[in-house]
C-alpha positions in Angstrom: -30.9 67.1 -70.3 -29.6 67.8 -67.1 -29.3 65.7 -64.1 -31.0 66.8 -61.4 -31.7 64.4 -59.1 -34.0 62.2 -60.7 -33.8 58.8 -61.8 -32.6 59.1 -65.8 -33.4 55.0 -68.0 -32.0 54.3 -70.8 -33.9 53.7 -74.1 -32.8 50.1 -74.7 -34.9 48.5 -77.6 -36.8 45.3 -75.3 -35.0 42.8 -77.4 -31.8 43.4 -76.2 -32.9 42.2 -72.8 -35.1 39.2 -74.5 -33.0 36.5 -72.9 -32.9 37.7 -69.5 -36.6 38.1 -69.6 -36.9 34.6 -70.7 -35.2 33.3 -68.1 -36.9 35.3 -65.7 -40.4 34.3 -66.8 -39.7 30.9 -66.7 -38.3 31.3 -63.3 -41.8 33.4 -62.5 -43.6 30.4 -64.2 -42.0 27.0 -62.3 -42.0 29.7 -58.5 -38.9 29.3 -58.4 -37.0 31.1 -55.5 -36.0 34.5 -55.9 -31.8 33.9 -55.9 -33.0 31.0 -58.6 -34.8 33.7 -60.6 -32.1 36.1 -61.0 -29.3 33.2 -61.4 -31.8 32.0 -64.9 -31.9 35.3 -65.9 -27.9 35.5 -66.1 -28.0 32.2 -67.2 -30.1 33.0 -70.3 -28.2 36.1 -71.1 -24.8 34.0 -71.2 -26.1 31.4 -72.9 -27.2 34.2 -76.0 -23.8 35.4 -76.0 -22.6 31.8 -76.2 -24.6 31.0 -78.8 -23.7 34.5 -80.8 -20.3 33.6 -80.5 -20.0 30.3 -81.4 -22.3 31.3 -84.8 -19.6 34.1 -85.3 -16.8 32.0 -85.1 -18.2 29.5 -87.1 -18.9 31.2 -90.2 -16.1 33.7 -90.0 -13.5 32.7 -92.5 -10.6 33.6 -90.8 -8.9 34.8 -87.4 -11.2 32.1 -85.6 -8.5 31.8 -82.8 -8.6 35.4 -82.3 -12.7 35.8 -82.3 -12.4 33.2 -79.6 -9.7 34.9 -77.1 -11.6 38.3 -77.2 -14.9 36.6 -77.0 -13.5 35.2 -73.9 -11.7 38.1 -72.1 -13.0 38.5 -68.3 -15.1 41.7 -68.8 -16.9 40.7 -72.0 -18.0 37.3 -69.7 -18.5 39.7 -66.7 -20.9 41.7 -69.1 -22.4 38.0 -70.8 -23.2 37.2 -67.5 -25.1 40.3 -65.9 -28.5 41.6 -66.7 -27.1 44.1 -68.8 -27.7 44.1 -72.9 -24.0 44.9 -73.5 -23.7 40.6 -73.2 -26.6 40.8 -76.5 -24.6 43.8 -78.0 -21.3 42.1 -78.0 -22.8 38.6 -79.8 -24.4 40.5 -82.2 -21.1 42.3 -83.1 -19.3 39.5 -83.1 -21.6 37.7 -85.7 -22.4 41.0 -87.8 -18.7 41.2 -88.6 -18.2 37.5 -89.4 -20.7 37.8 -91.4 -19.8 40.6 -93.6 -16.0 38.9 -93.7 -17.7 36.0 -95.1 -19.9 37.5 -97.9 -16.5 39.4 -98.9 -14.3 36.7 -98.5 -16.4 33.7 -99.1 -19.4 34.2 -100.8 -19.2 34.3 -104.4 -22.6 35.6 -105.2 -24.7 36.9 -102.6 -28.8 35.7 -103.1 -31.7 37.2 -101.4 -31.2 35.1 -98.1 -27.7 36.8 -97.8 -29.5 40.2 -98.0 -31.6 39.3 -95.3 -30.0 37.8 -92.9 -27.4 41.0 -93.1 -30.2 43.5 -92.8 -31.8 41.2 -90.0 -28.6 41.1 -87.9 -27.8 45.2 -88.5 -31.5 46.4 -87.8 -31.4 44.2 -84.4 -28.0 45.7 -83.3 -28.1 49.1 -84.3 -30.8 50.5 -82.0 -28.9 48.8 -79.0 -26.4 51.2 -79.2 -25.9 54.2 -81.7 -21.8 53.6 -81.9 -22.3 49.9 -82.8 -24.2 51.3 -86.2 -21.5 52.3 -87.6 -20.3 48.6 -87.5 -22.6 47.8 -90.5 -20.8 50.4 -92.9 -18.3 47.1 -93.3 -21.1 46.3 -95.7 -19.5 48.7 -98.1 -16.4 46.2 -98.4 -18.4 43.6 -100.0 -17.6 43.8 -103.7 -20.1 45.3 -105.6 -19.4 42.0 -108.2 -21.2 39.6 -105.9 -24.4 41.7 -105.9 -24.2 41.3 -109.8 -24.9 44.8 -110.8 -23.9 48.0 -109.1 -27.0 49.7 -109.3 -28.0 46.6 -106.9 -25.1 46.8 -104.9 -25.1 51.0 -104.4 -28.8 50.9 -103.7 -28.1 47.8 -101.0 -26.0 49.4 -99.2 -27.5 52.8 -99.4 -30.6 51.7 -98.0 -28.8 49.1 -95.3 -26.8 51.8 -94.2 -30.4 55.1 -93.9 -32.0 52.7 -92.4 -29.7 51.3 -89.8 -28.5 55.0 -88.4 -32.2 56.2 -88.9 -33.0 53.3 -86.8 -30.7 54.3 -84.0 -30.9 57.8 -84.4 
């Protein structure tokens, strides 16, 4: 499609902007002022990202020091911080990828809650943005030994990985 003047909106999936709307419906809710409103709304959108992060570095089981200097570089703040989704986005990347370095490096067997939450986290990112669905093909690093039978593990991933990029696609 062409530009031609009018007004083009992207097709964000609502719950990447979930936390600023919070914050602004609370805001709406105790009538607060209008600066108060949109200083919430920023509020709850950094404190997402915090949260994200802090989960990611958690779990990850290694280069904790250097999850923590990029999650702290000025323009991933500056983007935490706005009422933009990129703050949600980059969270969600963050833990996706500690997560799948844990059930390689870590986990010895993954169970259905390990399934889950990995197909949870990829189906809530992958819409946001289609180039962050290709993050979740790090799910093919997992060895297929922890899913105890390849048939489990090719068929896991298969389906992780159709219905992640059908998702965003």
């Amino acid at each position: 499609d062409s530009y031609n003047g009018s007004t083009v909106q992207a097709q964000a999936p609502m719950v990447s902007h979930l936390p600023q709307a919070i914050g602004i419906t609370i805001a709406r809710i105790l009538h607060m002022s209008n600066a108060a409103l949109l200083f919430l709304g920023r509020f709850f959108g950094l404190m997402t990202y915090i949260i994200l992060t802090y989960y990611a570095i958690k779990i990850t089981p290694f280069g904790k020091q250097v999850m923590f200097a990029i999650s702290g570089f000025p323009m991933l703040l500056e983007e935490a911080t706005s009422f933009s989704y990129d703050g949600v986005i980059c969270g969600l990347s963050f833990l996706l990828t500690a997560y799948i370095l844990r059930l390689i490096y870590e986990t010895e067997k993954l169970t259905l809650k390990n399934y889950v939450i990995l197909f949870v986290i990829a189906i809530i990112l992958a819409p946001c943005k289609m180039v962050y669905s290709f993050l979740v093909l790090l799910a093919f690093l997992i060895p297929n030994r922890k899913f105890g039978n390849k048939k489990i593990a090719y068929a896991y991933k298969c389906i992780l990985a159709i219905a992640v990029i059908g998702y965003a696609v």
